[in-house]
N, C-alpha and C positions, 0 to 999 in steps of 0.2 A: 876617187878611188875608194875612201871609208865608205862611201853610200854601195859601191858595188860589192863589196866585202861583206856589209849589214846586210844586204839585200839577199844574197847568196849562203847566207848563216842562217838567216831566217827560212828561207826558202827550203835548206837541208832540214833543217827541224821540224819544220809543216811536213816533209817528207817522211821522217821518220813517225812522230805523230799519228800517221796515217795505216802504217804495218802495226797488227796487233801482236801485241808484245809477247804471247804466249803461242805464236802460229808457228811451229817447230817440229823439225824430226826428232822423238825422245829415243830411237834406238836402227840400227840397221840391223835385223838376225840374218845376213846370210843368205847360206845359198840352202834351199830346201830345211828351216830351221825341225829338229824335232821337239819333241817336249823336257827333253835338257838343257835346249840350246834358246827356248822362245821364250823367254822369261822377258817381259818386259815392266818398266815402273814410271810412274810421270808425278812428280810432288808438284811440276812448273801449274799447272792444273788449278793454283791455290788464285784466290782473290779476285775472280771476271770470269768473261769467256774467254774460251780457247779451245784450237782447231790444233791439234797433232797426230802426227804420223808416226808409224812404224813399219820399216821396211823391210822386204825380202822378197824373195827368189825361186822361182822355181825350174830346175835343171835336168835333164837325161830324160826320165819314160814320156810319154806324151799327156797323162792324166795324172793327178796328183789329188790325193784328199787333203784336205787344209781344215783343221776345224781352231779355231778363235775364242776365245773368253777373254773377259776381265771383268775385276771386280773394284768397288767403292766401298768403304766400310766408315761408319761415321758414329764415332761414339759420343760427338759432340756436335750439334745443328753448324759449326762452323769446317765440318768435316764432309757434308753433304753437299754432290753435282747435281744440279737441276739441270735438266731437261740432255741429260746423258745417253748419251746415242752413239753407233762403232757403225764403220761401214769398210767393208773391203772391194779396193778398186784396184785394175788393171790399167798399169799406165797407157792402153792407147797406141794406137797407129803410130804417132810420134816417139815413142817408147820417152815418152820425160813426165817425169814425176808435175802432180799439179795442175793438167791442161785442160784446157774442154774438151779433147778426146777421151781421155779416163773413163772406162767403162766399171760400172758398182757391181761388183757379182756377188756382193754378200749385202744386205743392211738397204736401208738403214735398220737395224734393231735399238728400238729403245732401251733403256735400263728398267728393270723390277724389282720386288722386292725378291731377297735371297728368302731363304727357308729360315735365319735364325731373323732376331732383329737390329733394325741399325746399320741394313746391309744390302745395298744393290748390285744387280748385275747381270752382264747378257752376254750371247753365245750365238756362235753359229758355224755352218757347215757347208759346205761346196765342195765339187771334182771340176778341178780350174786345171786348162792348158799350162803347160809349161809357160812362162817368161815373167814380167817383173812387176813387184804385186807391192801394194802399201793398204797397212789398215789403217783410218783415220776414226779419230774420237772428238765429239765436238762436248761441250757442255756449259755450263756457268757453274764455277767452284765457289764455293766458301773457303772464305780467309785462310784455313790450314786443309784445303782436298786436297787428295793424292787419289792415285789407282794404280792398279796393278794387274798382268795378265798373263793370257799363252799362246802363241802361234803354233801349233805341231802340224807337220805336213808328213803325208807318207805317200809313195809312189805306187800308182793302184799297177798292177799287173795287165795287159792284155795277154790272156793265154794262145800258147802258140797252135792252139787245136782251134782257134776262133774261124780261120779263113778255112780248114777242114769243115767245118761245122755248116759254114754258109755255099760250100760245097755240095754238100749232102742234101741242104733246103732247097738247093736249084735243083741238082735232079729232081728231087721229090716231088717238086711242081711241073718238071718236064712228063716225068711218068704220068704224072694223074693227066696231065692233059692230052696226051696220047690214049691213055684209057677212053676219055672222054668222045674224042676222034674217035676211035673205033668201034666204041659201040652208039657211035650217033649216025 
């Protein structure tokens, strides 16, 4: 019975061993977050690599602009992410966070340098369907990284003149081509 006990203790901690330690949601914003609501920070980032998420939503119109930042600021070489990268992904057919379905509609974008010094960071931009969205951040931190970001989403409008409009394009092609007929 002790052998099956050691056996099963050890076996839990090879298991654990094996999740890396800093692979984590650091925030969920929401349903459609804007730029009050998308504030996001990750200190866990500090001492290895590490793979996190932040999550959110997109709800009501059918198209939605989404635009993404974050920043690394490092006034100490033990403050600087290497090899710092963001990507935004769509969870998927399955709709679950994490799977080989996930589709990337944003990234990967690497990190750069900011315009002062001491300072990296990357951005990006997409008109993404409605449903359930995570941005993930990979990098190798020094001893004391942190970062910090924005998710702002806003609902693009289709105007209600749009199906008039492609009304008007069809005649337009039926006429010309009755023109065409007639004097052929």
């Amino acid at each position: 019975m002790h052998m099956l006990k050691t056996t099963v203790a050890a076996a839990a901690l090879l298991g654990l061993s094996m999740v890396p330690a800093s692979a984590i949601t650091i925030d969920n914003l929401g349903i459609n977050p804007n730029s009050s609501q998308g504030n996001f920070e990750s200190s866990s980032a500090a001492g290895g690599a590490f793979t996190e998420e932040v999550l959110f939503q997109l709800v009501g119109g059918q198209y939605h602009l989404t635009i993404a930042s974050v920043v690394n600021t490092f006034a100490a070489a033990s403050d600087f992410i290497a090899n710092f990268s963001a990507s935004v992904f769509n969870y998927g057919a399955d709709n679950t966070l994490l799977t080989a379905d996930d589709i990337e509609v944003i990234g990967p974008v690497p990190a750069g340098p900011c315009q002062v010094p001491n300072c990296q960071g990357m951005a990006g931009s997409a008109i993404l369907d409605s449903g359930n969205y995570y941005a993930q951040f990979t990098g190798i931190g020094g001893a004391t990284a942190g970062y910090a970001g924005n998710i702002s989403t806003s609902e693009v409008p289709i105007p209600a003149a749009l199906p008039l409009f492609g009304g008007v394009i069809a005649a337009w092609g039926g006429v010309t081509a009755w023109k065409r007929r007639r004097t052929a």
